[in-house]
C-alpha positions as MATLAB code, in Angstrom:
seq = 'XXXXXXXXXXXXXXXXXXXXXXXXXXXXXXXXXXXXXXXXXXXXXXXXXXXXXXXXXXXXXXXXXXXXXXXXXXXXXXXXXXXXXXXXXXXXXXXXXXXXXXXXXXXXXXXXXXXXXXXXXXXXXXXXXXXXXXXXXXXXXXXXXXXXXXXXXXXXXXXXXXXXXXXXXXXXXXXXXXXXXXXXXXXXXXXXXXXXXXXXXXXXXXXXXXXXXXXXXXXXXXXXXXXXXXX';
ca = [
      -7.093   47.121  105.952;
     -10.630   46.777  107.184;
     -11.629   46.433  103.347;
      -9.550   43.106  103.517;
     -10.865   41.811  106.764;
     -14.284   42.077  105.306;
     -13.540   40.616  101.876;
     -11.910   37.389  104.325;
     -15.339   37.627  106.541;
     -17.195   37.413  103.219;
     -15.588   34.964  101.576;
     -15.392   32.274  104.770;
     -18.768   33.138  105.038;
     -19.630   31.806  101.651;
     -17.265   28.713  102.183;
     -19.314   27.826  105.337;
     -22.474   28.476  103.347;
     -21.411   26.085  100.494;
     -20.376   23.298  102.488;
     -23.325   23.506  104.446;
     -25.804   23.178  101.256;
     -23.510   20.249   99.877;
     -23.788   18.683  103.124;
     -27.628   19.587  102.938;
     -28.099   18.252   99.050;
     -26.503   14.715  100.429;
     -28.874   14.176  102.923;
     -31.863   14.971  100.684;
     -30.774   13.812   97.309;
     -33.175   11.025   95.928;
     -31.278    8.700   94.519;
     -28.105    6.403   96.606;
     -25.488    4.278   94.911;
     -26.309    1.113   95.275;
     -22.632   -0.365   93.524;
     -20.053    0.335   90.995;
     -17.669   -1.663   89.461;
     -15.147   -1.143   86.483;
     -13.103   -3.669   84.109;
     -10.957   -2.279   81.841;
     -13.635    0.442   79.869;
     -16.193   -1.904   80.929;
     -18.293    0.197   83.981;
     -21.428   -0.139   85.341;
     -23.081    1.883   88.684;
     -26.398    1.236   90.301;
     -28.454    3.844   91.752;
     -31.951    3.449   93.370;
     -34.635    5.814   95.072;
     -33.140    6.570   98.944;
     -36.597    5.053   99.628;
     -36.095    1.728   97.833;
     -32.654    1.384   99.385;
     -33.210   -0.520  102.056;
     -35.495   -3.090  100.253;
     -32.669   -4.168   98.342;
     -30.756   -7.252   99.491;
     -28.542  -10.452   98.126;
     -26.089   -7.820   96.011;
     -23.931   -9.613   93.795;
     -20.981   -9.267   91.314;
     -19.760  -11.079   88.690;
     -17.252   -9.839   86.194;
     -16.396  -11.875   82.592;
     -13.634  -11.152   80.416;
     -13.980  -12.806   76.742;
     -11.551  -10.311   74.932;
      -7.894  -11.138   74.094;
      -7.338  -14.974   74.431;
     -10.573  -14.966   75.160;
     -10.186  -13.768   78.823;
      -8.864  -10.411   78.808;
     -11.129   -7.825   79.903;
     -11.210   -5.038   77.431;
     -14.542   -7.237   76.230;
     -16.793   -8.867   78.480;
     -19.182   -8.208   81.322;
     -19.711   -6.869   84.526;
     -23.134   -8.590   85.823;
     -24.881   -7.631   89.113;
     -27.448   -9.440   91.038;
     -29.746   -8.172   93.925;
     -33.494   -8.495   94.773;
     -35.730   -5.686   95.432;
     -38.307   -6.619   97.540;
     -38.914  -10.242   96.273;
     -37.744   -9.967   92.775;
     -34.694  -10.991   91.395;
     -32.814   -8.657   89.308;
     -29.839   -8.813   86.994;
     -27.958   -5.771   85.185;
     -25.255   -6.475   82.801;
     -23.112   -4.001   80.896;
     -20.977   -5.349   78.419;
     -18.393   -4.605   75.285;
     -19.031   -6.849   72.644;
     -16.610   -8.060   70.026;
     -16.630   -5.029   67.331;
     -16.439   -5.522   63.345;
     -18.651   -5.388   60.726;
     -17.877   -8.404   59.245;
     -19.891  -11.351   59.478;
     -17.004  -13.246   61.480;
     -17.290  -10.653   64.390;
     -20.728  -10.990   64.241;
     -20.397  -14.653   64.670;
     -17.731  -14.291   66.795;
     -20.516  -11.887   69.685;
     -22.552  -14.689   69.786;
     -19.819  -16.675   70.998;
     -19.219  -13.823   73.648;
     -22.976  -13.988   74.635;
     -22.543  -17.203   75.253;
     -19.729  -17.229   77.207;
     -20.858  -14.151   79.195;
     -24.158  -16.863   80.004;
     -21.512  -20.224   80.832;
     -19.041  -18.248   83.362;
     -20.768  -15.828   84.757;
     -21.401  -16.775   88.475;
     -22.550  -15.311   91.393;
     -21.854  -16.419   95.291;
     -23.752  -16.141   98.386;
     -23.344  -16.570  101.946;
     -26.842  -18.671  101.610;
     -27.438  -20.077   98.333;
     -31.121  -21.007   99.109;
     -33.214  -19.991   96.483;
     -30.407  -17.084   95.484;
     -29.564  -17.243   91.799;
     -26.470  -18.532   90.623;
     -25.990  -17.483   86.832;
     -27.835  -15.120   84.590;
     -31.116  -16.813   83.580;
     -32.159  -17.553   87.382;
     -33.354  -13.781   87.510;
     -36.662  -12.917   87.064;
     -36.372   -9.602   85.481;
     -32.819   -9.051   83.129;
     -31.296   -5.792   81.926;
     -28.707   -6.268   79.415;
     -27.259   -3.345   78.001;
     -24.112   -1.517   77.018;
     -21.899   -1.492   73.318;
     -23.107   -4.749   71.996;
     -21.273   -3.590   68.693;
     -24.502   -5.129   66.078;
     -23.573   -3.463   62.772;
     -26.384   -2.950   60.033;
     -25.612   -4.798   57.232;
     -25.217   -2.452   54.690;
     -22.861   -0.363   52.688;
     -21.803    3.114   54.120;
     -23.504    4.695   51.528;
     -27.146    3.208   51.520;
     -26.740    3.459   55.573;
     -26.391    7.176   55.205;
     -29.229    7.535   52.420;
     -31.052    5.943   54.604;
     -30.429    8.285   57.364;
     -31.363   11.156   55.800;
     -34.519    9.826   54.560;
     -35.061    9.050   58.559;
     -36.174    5.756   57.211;
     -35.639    4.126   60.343;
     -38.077    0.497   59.489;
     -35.393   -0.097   56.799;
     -32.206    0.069   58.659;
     -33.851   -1.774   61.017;
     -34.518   -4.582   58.900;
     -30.726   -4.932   57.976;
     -29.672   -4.686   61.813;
     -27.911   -7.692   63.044;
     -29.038   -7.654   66.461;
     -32.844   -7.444   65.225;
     -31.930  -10.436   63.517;
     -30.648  -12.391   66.224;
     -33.754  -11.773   68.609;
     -35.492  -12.782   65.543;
     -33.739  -15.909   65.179;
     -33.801  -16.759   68.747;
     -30.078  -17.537   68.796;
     -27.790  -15.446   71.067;
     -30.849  -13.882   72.626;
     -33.987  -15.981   72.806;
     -37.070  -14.211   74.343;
     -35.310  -11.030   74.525;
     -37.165   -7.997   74.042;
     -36.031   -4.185   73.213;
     -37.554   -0.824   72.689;
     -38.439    0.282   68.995;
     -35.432    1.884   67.387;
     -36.563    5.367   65.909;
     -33.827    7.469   65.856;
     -30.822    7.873   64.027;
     -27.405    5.198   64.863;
     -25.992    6.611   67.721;
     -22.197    5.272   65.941;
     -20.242    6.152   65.437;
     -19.679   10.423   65.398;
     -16.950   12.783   65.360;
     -15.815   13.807   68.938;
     -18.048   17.121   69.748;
     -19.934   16.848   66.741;
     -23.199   15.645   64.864;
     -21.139   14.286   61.879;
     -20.530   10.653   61.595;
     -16.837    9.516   61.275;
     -15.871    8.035   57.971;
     -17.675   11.115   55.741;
     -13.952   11.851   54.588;
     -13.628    8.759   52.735;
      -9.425    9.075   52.832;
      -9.601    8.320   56.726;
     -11.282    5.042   56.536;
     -15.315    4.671   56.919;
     -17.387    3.172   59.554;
     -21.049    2.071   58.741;
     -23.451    3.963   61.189;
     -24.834    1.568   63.641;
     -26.766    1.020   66.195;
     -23.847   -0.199   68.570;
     -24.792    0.789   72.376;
     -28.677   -1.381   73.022;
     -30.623   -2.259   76.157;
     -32.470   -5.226   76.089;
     -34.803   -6.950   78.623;
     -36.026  -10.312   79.483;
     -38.626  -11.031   82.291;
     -40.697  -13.696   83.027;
     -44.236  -13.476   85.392;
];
């Protein structure tokens, strides 16, 4: 009997002592959620440095469906606005239109587009607040922008395992639309050397489509971040 009362002292002991660091990590952890917000499998969260937090002001949401119909959410965006300090910030995640074929790739410029026209954002006092995406001074766009390289399956993967990177790159459609100055004029994004990140087998390193009876999927370069900032 008194080998079960201590076990219980023990293990309410260990319950206090574990609620007591959790409560302890929450008042010291770093970083604070700044927002979250979720459309469909569209999802985006904000967190900043606990020290930055309250520097940050003007927090806005805007959230732009251009799937089915060309309004249903399961593509679009989720944009969010806020000013740190006295620059203007804007993040947006999006799902693009997927496909390899050159309609889909005409048809994610269309989303781009219409992710710029209807994306809004309100405020109490509009006074020199931004009101759509190009009023920001520094822009984050990132998320599955769906860009295929246009190639066939098999060149993409001898490509791949060459590691020749500057040569996929040269067939990627999204380098060729910052290039072009089309869907994302002035643009900018970091230098792709590393294998395409789509699409894989779940809990694996091998690419879907390698059993050619299930249906293949050109590796791509489908989830990007891109920037745009102006001094």
């Amino acid at each position: 009997m008194a080998g079960e009362n201590r076990m219980i002292s023990e293990i309410a002991s260990l319950a206090e002592l574990d609620l007591e660091s959790l409560i302890n990590w929450k008042k010291r952890a770093p970083y604070v959620k700044i927002v979250s917000k979720q459309m469909v499998g569209i999802f985006i969260t904000i967190w900043v440095r606990r020290s930055l937090r309250r520097h940050i002001q003007n927090l806005n949401v805007s959230s732009v469906g251009v799937g089915v119909m060309g309004y249903i959410g399961n593509k679009g965006s989720i944009s969010v606005s806020l000013s740190i300090h006295q620059t203007l910030f804007c993040f947006i995640c999006t799902h693009l239109t997927s496909g390899e074929k050159d309609a889909d790739a005409a048809k994610r410029i269309t989303d781009v587009q219409e992710i710029h026209r209807r994306t809004h954002f309100n405020s109490l006092s509009s006074i020199g607040l931004p009101k759509s995406i190009r009023d920001h001074e520094r822009i984050i766009w990132l998320g599955d922008l769906n860009y295929r390289i246009n190639l066939s399956y098999e060149k993409t993967r001898e490509l791949i395992s060459k590691k020749d990177w500057a040569k996929l790159v040269e067939h990627d459609q999204l380098i060729r639309e910052l290039r072009k100055g089309r869907a994302f004029d002035g643009w900018s994004e970091g230098t792709l050397n590393f294998a395409p990140t789509y699409k894989y087998e779940t809990n694996s390193d091998t690419y879907c489509g390698e059993d050619s009876r299930v249906g293949r999927r050109t590796p791509s370069w489908c989830d990007r971040i891109l920037s745009f900032g102006r001094e």
